[in-house]
C-alpha positions in Angstrom: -26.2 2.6 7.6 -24.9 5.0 10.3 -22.9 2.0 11.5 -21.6 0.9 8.3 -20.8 4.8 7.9 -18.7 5.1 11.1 -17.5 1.4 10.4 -16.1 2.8 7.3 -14.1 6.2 8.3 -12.8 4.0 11.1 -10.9 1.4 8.4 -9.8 4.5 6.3 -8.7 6.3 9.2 -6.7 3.3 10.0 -5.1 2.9 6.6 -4.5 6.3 6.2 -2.0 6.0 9.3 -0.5 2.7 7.8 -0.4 4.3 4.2 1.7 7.4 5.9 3.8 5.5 8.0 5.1 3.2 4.6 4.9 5.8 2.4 6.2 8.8 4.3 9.7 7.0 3.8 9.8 7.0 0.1 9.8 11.2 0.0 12.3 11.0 2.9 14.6 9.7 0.5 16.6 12.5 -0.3 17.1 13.4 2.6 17.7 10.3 4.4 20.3 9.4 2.0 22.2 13.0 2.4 21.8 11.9 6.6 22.8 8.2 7.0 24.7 9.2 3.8 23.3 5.8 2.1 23.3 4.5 -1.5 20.4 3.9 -3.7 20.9 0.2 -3.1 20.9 1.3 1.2 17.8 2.7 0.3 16.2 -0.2 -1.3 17.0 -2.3 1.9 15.5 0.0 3.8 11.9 0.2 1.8 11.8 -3.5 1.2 12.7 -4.1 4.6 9.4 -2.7 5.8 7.8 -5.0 3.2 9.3 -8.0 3.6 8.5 -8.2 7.3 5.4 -7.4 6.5 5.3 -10.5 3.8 6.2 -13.0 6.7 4.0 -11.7 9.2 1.2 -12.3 6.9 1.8 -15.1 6.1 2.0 -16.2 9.5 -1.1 -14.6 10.2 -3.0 -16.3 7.7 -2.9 -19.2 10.5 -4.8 -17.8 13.2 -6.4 -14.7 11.8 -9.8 -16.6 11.3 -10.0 -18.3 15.2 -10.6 -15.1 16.2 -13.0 -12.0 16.5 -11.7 -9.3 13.9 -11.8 -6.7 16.5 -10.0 -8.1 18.8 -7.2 -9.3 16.6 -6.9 -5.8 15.1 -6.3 -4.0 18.6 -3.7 -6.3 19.3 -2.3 -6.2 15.8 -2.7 -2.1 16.1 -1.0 -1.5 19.2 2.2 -3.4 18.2 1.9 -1.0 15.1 1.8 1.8 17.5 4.6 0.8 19.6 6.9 0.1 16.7 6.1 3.4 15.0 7.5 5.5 18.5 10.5 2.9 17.7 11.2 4.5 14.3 10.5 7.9 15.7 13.6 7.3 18.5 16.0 6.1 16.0 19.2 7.5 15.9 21.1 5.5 13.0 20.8 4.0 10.0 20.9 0.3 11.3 18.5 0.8 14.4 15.6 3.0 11.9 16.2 -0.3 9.3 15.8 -2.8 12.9 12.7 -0.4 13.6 10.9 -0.5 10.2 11.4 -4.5 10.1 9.3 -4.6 13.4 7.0 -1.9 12.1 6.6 -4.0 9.4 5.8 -7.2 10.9 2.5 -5.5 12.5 1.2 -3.1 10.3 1.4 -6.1 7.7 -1.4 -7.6 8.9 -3.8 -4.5 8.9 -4.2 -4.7 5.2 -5.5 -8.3 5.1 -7.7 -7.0 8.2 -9.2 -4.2 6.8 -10.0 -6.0 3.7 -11.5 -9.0 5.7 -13.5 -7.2 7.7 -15.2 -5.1 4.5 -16.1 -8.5 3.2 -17.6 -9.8 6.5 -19.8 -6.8 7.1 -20.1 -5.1 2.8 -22.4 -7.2 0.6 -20.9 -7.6 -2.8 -23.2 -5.0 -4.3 -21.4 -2.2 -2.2 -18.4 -3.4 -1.8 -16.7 -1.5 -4.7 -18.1 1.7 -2.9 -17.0 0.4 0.4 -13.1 0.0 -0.8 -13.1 2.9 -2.6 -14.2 5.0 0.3 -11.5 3.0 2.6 -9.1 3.5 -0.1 -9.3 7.0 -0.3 -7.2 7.1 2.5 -4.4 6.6 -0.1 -5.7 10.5 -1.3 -5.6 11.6 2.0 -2.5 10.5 2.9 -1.0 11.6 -0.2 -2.7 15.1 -0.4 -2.2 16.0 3.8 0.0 13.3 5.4 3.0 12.8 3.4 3.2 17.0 2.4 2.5 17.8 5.9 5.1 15.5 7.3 7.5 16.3 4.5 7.1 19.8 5.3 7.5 19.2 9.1 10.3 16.9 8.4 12.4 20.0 6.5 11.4 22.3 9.3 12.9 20.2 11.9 14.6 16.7 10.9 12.6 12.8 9.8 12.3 11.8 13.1 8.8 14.3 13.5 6.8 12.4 11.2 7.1 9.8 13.0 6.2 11.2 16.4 3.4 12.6 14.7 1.8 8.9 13.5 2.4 8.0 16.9 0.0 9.6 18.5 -2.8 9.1 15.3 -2.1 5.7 16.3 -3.2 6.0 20.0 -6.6 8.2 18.4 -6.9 5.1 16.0 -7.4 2.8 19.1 -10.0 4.3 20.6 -11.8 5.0 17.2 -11.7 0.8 16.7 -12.7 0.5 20.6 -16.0 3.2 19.7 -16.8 2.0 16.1 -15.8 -1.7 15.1 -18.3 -4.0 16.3 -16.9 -7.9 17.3 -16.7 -9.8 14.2 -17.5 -13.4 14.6 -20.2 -14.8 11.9 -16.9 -16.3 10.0 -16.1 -18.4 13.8 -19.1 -20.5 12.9 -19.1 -21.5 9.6 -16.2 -24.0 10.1 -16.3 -25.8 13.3 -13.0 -27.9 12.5 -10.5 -25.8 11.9 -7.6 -26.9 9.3 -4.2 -27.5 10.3 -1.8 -24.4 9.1 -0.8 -26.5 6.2 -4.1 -27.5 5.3 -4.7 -23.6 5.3 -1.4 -23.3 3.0 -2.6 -26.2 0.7 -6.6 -24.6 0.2 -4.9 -21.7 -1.2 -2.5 -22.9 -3.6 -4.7 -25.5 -4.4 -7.5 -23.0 -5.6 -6.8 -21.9 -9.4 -8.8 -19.0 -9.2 -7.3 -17.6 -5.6 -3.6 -18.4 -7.6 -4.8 -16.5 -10.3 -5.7 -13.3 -7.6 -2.3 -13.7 -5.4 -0.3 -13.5 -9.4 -2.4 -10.5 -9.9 -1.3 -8.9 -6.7 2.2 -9.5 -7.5 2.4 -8.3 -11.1 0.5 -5.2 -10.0 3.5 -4.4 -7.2 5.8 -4.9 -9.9 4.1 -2.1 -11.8 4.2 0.1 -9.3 6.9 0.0 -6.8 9.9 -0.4 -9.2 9.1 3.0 -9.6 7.6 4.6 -6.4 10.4 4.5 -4.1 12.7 6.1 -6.4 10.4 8.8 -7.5 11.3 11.4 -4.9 15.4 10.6 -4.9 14.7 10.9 -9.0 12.8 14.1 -9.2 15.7 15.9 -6.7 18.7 14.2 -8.2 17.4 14.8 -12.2 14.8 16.6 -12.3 15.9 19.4 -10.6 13.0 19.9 -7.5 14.2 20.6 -3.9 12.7 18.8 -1.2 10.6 21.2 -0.1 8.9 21.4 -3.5 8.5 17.1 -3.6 4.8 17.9 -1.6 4.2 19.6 -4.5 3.5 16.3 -6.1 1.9 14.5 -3.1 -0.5 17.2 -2.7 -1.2 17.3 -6.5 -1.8 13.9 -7.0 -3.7 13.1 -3.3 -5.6 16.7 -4.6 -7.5 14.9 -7.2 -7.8 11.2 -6.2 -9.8 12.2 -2.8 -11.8 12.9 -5.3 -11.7 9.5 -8.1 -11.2 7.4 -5.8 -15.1 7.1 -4.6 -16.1 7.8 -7.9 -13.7 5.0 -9.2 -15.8 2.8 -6.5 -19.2 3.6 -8.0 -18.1 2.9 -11.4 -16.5 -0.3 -10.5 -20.4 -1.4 -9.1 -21.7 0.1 -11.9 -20.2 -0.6 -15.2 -18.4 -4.0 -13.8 -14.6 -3.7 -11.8 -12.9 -6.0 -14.7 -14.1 -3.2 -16.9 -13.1 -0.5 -15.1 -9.7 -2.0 -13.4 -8.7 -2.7 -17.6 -9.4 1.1 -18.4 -7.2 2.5 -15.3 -4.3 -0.5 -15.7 -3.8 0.8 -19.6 -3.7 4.2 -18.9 -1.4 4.3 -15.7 1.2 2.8 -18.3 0.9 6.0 -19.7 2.5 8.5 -17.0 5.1 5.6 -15.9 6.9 5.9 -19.4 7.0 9.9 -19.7 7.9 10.1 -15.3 11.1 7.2 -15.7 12.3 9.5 -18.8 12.2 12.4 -17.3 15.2 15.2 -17.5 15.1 18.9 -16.2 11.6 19.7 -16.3 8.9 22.7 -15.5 7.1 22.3 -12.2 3.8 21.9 -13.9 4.3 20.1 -16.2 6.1 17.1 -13.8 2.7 18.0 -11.4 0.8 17.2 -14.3 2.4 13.7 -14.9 2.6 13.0 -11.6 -1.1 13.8 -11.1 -1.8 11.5 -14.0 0.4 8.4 -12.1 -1.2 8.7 -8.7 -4.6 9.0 -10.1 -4.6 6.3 -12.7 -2.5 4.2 -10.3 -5.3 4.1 -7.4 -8.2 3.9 -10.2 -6.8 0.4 -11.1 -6.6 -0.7 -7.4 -9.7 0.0 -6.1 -11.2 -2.4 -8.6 -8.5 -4.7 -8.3 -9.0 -4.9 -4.5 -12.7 -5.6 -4.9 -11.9 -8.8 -7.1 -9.5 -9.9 -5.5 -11.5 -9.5 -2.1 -14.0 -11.5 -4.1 -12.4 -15.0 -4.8 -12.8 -15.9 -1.3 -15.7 -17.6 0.9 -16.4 -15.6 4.7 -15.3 -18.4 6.2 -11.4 -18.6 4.9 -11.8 -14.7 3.7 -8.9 -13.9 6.6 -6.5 -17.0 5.4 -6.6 -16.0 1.9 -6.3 -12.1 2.2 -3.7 -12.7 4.8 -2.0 -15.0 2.0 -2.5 -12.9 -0.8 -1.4 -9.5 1.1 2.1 -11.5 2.6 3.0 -12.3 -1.4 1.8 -9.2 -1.7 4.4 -7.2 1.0 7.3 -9.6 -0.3 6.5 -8.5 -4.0 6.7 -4.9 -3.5 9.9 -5.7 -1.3 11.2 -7.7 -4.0 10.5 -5.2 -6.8 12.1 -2.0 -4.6 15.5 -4.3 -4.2 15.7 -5.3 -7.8 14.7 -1.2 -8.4 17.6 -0.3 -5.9 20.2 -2.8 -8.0 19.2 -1.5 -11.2 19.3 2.3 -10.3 22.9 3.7 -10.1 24.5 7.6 -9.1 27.2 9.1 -11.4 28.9 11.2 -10.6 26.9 14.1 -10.7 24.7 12.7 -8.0 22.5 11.6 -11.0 20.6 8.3 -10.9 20.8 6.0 -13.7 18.9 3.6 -15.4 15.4 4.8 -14.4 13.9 4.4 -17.5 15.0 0.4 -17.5 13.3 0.7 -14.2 10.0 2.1 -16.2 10.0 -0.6 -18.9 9.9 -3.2 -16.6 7.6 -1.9 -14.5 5.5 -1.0 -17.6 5.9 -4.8 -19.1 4.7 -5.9 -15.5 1.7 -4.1 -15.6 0.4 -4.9 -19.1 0.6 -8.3 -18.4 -2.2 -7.6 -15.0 -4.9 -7.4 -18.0 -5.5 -10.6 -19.3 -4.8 -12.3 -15.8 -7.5 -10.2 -14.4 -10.1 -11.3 -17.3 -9.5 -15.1 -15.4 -10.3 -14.3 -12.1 -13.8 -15.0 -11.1 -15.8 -13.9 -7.9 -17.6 -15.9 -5.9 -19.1 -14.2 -3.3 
């Protein structure tokens, strides 16, 4: 169990440094868009750039990741992560930070469908909500320290220090996966033959029930990230916070899912994850309609909607996750989460774009049409319940 323990922290520790490095952007906004002096649409590219490459890279990597132990595969995948987030740190432009966020992109895409493989190689199904709740926690974390702290370092110097900053987490990371992953390579035997790449592509689509997990994924990005990027350049622009007082609402928000999350986990074992990923889905709807409405509004009252967003937002994932996780057999576990997190990275890229075309600035330096945004986003999301109820695990 001490294993599993250190097994774990290592995965979140990893995620949180992924989760920073994605997120940390979004918050940036403001002030990236005062720097390169960008539109919202400029800003869109450069969120969905990260996911896109992302997308492809997964995709890609759905045709090797199984041929190969899951430890050494995630070094490799990690220190190209590590190397491309120095990249972002040195840029001086607008075009050579998006060049640097597409490679960024194209490794740290993979470590999503890694970490998720390697929980279901080593987490039996009967601790495997707990497992991804403790590994998604990291979201919390990151929310609560990362993002705040390198928003706060970021207006005491300039953006480029975050990014120096997840540098070096990256080199700790390395050694943490060296020390505490063990070589992963039960799933090498279990299929002697392996398929050719579009044999891999056509045991995915062919599967209803995988189709019906990959749909989920998507509708679920739609729910959210028509609306996260645009939170921060929203809140400055019309609600009236400065930048300084945007880790108000990361800290809020991380504050109190640290502490869900896990318990989110135990009640996904314990009272079913369809059950519980229903409850959390209906009520995140909730915050998204009052946040995309939003005019000049008291700080604590925006912390307390905000709180409500990020809260209900990672209660539905962590269930989600652990069903989705579920669909697939150890043996093509890495093709199909690699699948399922490339449509994944290309919704979320898609739904920032179509965000960034819908959103406009008047001339106030305003943005407009955030509430279409929010009805969307909310019609997406509603739509995640009864597709969940027809996704079955089998293993």
């Amino acid at each position: 169990m001490k294993k599993e323990k250190l097994l774990l922290w290592t995965l979140a520790a990893i995620n949180f440094i992924h989760i920073v490095d994605f997120m940390i952007l979004m918050p940036l906004g403001p002030q990236l868009m005062r720097v390169f002096e960008i539109s919202p649409r400029e800003f869109g590219l450069l969120v969905s750039s990260y996911t896109f490459s992302a997308g492809i890279s997964s995709f890609f990597g759905a045709f090797f990741l199984d041929r190969f132990d899951r430890k050494k595969i995630l070094l490799w995948v990690y220190v190209g992560f590590s190397v491309a987030t120095l990249g972002c740190a040195l840029s001086p432009t607008y075009p050579i930070l998006l060049s640097a966020r597409i490679v960024s992109g194209l490794f740290g895409g993979l470590t999503s469908a890694l970490i998720l493989a390697i929980i279901g190689d080593v987490i039996p199904d009967a601790r495997r909500g707990r497992a991804m709740g403790l590994v998604m926690a990291a979201f919390s974390v990151a929310s609560v320290l990362g993002v705040p702290l390198g928003l706060f370092l970021a207006s005491l110097s300039d953006w480029h220090t975050p990014f120096y900053i997840l540098t070096g987490l990256s080199v700790i990371s390395l050694g943490m996966i060296f020390q505490y992953v063990p070589n992963i390579t039960e799933h090498l035997g279990k299929e002697i033959v392996r398929p050719h790449p579009l044999e891999v592509v056509r045991r995915v689509t062919s599967n209803p029930n995988q189709m019906r997990a990959i749909t989920l994924s998507v509708m679920m990005m739609f729910g959210q990230f028509m609306i996260i990027p645009f939170l921060s350049p929203y809140t400055v622009a019309n609600v009236g916070f400065t930048e300084m007082q945007l880790t108000y609402i990361y800290m809020a928000g991380g504050a109190f899912t640290i502490f869900t999350s896990p318990w989110v986990g135990k009640m996904s074992d314990k009272y079913g994850k369809l059950r519980i990923f229903t409850i959390f889905m209906t009520l995140n709807v909730v915050p998204i309609a009052i946040i995309t409405n939003l005019g000049v509004t008291p700080i604590p009252y925006v912390l307390l909607v905000s709180t409500m967003f990020f809260v209900t937002s990672n209660g539905r994932y962590v269930p989600a996750a652990a069903i989705i996780t579920g669909t697939a057999r150890p043996e093509n576990r890495g093709s199909f989460l690699s699948f399922n997190s490339a449509i994944q990275q290309l919704a979320t890229g898609l739904a920032s774009l179509i965000a960034g075309l819908i959103i406009g600035e008047n001339a106030a330096g305003e943005l407009t049409n955030f509430n279409l945004v929010g009805y969307i986003a909310i019609f997406f999301s509603l739509l995640c319940i009864p597709l969940a109820r027809r996704v079955k695990v089998v293993s």
